[in-house]
VOPAGU-2260 file (C-alpha; in pm, 1 decimal, decimal comma):
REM VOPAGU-2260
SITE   aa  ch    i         X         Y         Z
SITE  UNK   A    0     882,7   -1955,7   -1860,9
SITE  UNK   A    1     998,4   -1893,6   -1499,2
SITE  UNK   A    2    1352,9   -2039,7   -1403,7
SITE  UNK   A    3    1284,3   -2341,8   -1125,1
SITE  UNK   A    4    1486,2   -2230,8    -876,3
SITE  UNK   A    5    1290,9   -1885,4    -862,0
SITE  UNK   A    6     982,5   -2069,9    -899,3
SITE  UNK   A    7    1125,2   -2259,8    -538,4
SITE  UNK   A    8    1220,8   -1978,8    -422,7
SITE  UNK   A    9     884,0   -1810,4    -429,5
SITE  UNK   A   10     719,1   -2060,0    -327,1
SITE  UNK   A   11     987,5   -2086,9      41,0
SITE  UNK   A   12     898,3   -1697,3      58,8
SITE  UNK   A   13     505,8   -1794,8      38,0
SITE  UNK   A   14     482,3   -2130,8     243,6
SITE  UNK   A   15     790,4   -2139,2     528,2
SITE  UNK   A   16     823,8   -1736,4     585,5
SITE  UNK   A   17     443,5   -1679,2     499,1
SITE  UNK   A   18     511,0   -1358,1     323,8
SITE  UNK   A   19     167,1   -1203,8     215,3
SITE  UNK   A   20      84,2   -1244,6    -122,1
SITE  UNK   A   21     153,2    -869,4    -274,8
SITE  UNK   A   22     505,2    -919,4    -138,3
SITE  UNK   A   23     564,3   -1277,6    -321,4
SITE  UNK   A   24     393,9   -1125,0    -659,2
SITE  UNK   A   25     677,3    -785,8    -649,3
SITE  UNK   A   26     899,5   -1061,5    -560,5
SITE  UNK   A   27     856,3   -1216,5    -838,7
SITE  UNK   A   28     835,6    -949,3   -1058,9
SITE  UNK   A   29    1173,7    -836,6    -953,9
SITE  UNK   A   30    1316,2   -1172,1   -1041,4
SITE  UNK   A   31    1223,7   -1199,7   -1336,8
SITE  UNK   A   32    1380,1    -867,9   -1446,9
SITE  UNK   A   33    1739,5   -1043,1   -1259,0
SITE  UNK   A   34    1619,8   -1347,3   -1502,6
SITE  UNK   A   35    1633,7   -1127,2   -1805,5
SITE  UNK   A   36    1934,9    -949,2   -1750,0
SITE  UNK   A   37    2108,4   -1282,4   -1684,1
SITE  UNK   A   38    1980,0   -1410,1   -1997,8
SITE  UNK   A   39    2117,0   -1054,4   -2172,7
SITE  UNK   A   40    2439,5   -1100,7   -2007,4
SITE  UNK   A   41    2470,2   -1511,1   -2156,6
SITE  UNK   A   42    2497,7   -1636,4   -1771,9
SITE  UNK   A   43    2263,5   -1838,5   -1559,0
SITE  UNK   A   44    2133,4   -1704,7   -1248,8
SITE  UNK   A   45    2393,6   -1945,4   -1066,9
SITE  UNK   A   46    2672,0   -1759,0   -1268,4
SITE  UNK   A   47    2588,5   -1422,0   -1186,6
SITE  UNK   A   48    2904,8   -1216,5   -1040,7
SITE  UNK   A   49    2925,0    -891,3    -817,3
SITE  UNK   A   50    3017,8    -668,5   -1185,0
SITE  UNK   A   51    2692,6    -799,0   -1341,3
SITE  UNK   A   52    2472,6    -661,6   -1031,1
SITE  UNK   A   53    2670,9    -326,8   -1055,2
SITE  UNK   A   54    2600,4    -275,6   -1392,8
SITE  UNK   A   55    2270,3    -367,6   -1355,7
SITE  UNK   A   56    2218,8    -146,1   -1118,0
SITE  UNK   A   57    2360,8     162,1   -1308,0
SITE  UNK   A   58    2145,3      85,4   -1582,3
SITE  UNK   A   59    1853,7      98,9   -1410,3
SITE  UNK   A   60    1934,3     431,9   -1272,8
SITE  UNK   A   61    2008,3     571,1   -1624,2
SITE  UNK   A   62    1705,8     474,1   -1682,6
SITE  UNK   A   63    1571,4     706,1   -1430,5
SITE  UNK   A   64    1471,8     420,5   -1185,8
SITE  UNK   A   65    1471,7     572,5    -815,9
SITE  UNK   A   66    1720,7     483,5    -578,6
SITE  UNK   A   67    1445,0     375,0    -359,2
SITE  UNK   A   68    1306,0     179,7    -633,5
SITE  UNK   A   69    1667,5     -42,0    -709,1
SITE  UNK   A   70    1681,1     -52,7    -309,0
SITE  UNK   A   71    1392,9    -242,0    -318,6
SITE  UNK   A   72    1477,7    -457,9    -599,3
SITE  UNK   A   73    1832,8    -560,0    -492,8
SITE  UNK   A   74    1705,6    -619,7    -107,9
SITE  UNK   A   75    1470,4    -897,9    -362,2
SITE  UNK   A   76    1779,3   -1040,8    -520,4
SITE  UNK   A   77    1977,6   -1003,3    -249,7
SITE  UNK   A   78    1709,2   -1269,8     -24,5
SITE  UNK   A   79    1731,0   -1463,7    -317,5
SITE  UNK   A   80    2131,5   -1571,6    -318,3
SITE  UNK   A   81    2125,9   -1573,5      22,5
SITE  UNK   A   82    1840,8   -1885,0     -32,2
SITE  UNK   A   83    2053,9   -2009,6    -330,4
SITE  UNK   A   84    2356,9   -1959,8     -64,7
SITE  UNK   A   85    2189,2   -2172,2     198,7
SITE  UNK   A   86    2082,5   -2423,4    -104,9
SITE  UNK   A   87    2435,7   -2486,7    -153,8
SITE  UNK   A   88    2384,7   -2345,7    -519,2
SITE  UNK   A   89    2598,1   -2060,5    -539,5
SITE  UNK   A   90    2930,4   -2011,2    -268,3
SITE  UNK   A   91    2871,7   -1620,8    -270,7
SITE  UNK   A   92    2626,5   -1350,8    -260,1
SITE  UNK   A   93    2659,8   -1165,1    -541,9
SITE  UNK   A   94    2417,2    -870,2    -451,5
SITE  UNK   A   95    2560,6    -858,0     -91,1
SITE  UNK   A   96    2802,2    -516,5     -95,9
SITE  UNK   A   97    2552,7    -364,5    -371,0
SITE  UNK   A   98    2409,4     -64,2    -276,7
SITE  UNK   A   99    2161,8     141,5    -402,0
SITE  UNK   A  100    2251,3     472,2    -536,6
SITE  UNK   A  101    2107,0     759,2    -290,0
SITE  UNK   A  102    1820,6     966,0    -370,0
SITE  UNK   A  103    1602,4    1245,6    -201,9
SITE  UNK   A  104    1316,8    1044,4      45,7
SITE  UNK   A  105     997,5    1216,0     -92,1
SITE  UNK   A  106     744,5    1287,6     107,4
SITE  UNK   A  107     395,0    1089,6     128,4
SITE  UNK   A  108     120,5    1276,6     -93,7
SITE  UNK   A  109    -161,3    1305,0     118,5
SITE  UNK   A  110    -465,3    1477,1     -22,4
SITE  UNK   A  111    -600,1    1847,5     159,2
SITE  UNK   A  112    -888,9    1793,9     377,5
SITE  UNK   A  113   -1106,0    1941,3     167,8
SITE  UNK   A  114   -1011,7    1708,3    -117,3
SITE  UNK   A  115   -1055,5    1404,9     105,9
SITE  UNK   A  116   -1394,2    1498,2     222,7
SITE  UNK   A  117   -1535,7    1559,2    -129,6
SITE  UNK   A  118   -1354,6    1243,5    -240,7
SITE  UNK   A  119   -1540,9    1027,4      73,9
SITE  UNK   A  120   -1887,4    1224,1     -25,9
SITE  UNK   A  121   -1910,8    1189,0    -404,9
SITE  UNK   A  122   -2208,1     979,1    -497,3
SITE  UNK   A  123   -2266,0     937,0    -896,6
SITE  UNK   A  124   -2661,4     909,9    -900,5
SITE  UNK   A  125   -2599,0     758,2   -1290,8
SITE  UNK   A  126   -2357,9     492,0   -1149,3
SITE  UNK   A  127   -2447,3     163,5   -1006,5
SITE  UNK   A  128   -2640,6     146,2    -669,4
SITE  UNK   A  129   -2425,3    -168,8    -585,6
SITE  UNK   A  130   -2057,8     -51,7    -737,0
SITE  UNK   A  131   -2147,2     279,8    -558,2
SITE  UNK   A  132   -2252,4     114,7    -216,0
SITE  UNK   A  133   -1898,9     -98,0    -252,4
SITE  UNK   A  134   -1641,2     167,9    -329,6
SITE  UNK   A  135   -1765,2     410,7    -100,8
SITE  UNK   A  136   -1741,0     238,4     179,1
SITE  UNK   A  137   -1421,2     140,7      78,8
SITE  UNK   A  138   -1310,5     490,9      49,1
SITE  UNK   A  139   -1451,6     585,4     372,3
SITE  UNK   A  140   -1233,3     244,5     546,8
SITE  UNK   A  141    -929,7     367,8     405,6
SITE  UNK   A  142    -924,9     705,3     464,8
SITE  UNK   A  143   -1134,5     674,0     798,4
SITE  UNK   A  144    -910,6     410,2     963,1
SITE  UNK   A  145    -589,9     428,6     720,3
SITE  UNK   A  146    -610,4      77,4     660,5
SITE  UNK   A  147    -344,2     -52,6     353,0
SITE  UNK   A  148    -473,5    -178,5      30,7
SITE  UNK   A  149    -401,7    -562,1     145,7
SITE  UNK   A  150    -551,8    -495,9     490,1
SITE  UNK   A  151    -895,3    -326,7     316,4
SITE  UNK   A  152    -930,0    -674,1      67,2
SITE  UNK   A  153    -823,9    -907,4     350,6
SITE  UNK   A  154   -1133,2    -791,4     576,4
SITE  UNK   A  155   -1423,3   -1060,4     575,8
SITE  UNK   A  156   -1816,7   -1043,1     667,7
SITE  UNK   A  157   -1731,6   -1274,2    1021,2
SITE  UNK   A  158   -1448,5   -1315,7    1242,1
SITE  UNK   A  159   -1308,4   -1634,7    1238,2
SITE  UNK   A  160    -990,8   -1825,4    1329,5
SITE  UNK   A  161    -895,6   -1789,6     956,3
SITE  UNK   A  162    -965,4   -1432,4     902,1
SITE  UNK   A  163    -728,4   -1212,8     774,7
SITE  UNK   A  164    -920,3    -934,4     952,6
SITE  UNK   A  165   -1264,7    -813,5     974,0
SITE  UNK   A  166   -1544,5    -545,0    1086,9
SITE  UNK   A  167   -1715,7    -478,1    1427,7
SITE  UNK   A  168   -2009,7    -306,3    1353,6
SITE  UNK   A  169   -2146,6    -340,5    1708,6
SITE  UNK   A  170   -1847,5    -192,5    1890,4
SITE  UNK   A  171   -1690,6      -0,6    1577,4
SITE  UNK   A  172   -1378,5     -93,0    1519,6
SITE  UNK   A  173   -1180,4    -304,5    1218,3
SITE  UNK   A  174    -937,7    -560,3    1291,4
SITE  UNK   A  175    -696,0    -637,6    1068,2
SITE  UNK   A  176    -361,3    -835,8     990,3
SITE  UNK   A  177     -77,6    -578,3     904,0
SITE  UNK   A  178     284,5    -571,0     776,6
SITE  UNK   A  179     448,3    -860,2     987,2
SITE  UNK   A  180     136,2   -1069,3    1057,9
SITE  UNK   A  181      63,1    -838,1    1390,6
SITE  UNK   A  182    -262,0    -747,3    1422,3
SITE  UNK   A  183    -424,3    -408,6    1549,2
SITE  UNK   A  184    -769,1    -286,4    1601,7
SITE  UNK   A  185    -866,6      69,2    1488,8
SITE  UNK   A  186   -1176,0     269,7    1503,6
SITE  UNK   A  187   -1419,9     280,2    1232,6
SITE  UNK   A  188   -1617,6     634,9    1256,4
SITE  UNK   A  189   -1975,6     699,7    1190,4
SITE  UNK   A  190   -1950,0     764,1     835,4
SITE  UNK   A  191   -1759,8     447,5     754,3
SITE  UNK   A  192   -2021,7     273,5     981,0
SITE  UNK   A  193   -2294,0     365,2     783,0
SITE  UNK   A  194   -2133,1     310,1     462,9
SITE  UNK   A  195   -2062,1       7,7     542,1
SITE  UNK   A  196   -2425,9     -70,1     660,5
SITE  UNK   A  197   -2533,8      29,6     310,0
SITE  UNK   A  198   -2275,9    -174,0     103,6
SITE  UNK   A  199   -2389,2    -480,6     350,9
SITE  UNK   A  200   -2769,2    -381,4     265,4
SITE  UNK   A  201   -2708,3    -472,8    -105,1
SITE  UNK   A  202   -2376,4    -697,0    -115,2
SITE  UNK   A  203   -2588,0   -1039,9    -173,2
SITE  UNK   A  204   -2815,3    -877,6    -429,4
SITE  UNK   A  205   -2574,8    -941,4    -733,8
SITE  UNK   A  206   -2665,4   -1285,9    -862,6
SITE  UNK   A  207   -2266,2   -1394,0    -902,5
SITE  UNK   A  208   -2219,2   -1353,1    -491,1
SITE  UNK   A  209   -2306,6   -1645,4    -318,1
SITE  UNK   A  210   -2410,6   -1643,5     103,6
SITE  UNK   A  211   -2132,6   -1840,6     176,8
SITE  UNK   A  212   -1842,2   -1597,9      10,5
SITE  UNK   A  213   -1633,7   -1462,3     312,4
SITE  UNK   A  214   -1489,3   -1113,1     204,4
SITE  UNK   A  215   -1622,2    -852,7     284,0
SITE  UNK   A  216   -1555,9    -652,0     -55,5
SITE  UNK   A  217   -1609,2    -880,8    -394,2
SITE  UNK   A  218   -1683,7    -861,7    -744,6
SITE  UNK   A  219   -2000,8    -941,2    -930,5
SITE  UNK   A  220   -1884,8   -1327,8    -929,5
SITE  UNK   A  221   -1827,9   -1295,0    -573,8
SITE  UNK   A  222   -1463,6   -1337,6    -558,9
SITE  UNK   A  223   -1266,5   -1136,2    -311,1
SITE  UNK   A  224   -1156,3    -806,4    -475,1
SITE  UNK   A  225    -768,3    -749,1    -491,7
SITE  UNK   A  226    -537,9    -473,6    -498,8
SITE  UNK   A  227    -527,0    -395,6    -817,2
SITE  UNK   A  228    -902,6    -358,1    -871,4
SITE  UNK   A  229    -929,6    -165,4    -552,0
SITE  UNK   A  230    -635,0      87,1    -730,4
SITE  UNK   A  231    -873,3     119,6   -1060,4
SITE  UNK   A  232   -1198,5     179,0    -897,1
SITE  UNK   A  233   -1018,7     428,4    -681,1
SITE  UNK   A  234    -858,8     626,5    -973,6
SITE  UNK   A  235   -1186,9     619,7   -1087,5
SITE  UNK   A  236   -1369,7     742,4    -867,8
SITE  UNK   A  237   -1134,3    1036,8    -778,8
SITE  UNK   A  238   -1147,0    1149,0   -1157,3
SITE  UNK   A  239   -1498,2    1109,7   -1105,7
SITE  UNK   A  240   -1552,0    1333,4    -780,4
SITE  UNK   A  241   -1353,7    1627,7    -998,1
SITE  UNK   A  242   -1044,1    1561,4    -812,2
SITE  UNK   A  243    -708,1    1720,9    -958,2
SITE  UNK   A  244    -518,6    1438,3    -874,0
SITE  UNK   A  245    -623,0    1058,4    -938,6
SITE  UNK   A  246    -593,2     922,2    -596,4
SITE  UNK   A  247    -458,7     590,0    -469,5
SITE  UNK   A  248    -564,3     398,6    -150,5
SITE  UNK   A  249    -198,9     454,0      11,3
SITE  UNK   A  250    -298,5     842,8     -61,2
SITE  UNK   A  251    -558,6     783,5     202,1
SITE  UNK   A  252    -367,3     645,4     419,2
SITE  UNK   A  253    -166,3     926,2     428,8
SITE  UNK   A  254    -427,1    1174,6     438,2
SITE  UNK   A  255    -596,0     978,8     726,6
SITE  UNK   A  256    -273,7    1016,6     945,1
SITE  UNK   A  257    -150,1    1390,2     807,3
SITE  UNK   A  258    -515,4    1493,8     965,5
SITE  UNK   A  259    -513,8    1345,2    1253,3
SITE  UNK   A  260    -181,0    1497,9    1343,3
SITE  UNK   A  261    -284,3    1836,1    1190,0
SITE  UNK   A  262    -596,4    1836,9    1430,8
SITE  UNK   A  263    -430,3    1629,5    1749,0
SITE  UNK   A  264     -51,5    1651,2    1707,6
SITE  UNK   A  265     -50,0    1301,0    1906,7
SITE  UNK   A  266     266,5    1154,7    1680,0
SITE  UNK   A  267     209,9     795,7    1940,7
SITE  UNK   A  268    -149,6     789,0    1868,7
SITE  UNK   A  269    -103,9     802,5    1518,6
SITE  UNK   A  270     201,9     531,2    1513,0
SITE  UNK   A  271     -94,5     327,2    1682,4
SITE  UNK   A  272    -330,3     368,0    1449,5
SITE  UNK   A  273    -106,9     301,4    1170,8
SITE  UNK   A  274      23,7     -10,8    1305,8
SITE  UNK   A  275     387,0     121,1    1304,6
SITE  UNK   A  276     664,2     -83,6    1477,5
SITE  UNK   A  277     880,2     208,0    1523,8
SITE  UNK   A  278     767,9     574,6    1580,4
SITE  UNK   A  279    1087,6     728,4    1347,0
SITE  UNK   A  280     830,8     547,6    1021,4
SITE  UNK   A  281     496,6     779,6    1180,9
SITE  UNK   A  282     770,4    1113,3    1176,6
SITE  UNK   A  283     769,5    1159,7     814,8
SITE  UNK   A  284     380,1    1294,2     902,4
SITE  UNK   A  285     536,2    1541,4    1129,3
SITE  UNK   A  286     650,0    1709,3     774,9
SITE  UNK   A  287     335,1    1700,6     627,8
SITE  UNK   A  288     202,6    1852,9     922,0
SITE  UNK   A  289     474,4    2175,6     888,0
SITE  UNK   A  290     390,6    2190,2     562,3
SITE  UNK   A  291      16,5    2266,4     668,4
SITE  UNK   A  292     152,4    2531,2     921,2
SITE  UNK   A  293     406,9    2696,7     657,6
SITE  UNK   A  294     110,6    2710,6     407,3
SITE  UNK   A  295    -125,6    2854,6     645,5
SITE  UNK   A  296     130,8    3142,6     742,0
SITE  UNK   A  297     221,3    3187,0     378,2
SITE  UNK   A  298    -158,2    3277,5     299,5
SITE  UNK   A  299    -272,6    3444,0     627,5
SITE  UNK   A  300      17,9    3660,9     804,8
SITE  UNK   A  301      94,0    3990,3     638,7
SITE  UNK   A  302     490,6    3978,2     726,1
SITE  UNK   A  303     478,1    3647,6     441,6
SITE  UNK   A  304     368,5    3821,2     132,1
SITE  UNK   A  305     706,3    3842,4     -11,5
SITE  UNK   A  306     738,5    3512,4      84,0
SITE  UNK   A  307     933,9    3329,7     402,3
SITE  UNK   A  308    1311,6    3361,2     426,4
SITE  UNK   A  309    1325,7    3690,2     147,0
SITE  UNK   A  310    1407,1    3999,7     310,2
């Protein structure tokens, strides 16, 4: 049973800061481990001190949890005493001088171009002419515009004043509702276009999928789909195409701005596309991109055989 006050608290991060609804569900996920380690510990959430965070916190990295990982999770507690603060529940943030321990910043896996390409063109002629028509135009969105996960299941068949985003098939280009409720516009290429046409060609033929259902990617019962589904069919399908790898839709995303940059080297354009407040977030593509370079040189120049930086 979830403890009332994070049960208020999730609901102020949904309703009054309109946080989108991935964010409130790791939000609450996150809580509810701080619930269980209070309850471990004998103390209410109210009665949780500075030494119980810190241990916390160590035992999550002994148990191999990333520093980026606990970063995430005490910046969740750490909104959540601040609310209890403002409440007039608790008279000090306990998570507030916590930090997370430091760890390497890894860098995006984005898949080769070659891998990307026979991911976007796999077609199972056993599968499902509907499922098919779906996911592969939602493979061809994500890695042909770089849209996120929550962007892709947000789009709708018609713009409206209440859509999250949606598709301009005349003049080729998605809008969509990012990370901060900003919207951008990006352009949707002529494979995506005519995947999409496809999907659209046979959306309404499944009996569960009524006219009037707005998004643009659904189920059989005509429900929008959500992340989660959109991460299994995409493992899926990867496995499927004879990739190495089982991809995931942020994999796309990466791939869609590491070849870009490999092919334009336009860092600004890219931070655009993305939907990027600030350019330093687009940079960690400028690695992937030397990585490209450093491979190529490894495998074509004859000064690399024994391998860069060896005498």
């Amino acid at each position: 049973m979830t403890d009332p006050l994070v049960e208020r608290y999730l609901e102020h991060v949904r309703v009054e800061k309109r946080l989108a609804q991935r964010t409130v569900e790791l939000y609450a996920l996150d809580l509810q481990k701080l619930a269980g380690h209070a309850e471990e510990a004998g103390v209410e959430l109210t009665q949780v001190q500075n030494g119980h965070i810190r241990r916390w916190v160590a035992q999550m990295h002994g148990g191999g949890r990333s520093g980026r990982g606990i970063a995430l999770i005490l910046s969740g507690w750490r909104g959540f005493y601040t609310w209890l603060g403002r409440e007039g529940r608790v008279t000090s943030n306990p998570v507030q001088d916590v930090r997370s321990p430091k760890s390497p910043k890894p860098l995006p896996k984005a898949l080769s171009v070659d891998d990307a390409v026979q991911l976007a063109n796999y077609c199972s002629e056993a599968g499902d002419p509907w499922l098919e028509a779906r996911d592969a135009s939602m493979v061809e969105l994500l890695y042909g515009c770089g849209l996120r996960v929550g962007e892709l299941v947000g789009l709708d068949l018609q713009a409206s004043a209440a859509a999250r985003g949606w598709i301009d098939l005349d003049g080729a280009e998605a809008h969509v509702l990012g990370k901060g409720s900003k919207r951008r516009s990006t352009p949707v290429g002529a494979k995506a276009l005519q995947a999409l046409q496809g999907w659209l060609a046979l959306r309404g033929q499944a009996p569960g999928v009524p006219a009037t259902a707005p998004a643009l990617f659904v189920g059989r019962n005509g429900t929008r789909l959500t992340a989660q589904s959109v991460w299994q069919r995409l493992r899926r399908r990867s496995l499927q195409a004879g990739l190495a790898t089982p991809v995931h839709p942020h994999m796309l995303r990466h791939s869609f701005a590491s070849h870009i940059l490999q092919s334009s080297s336009d860092l600004r354009a890219v931070q655009e596309l993305l939907g990027h407040a600030n350019i330093t977030t687009t940079q960690v593509y400028t690695r992937l991109d030397f990585q490209h370079l450093a491979r190529a040189y490894d495998a074509a120049h004859p000064r690399a055989k024994l391998g860069r930086g060896k005498p």
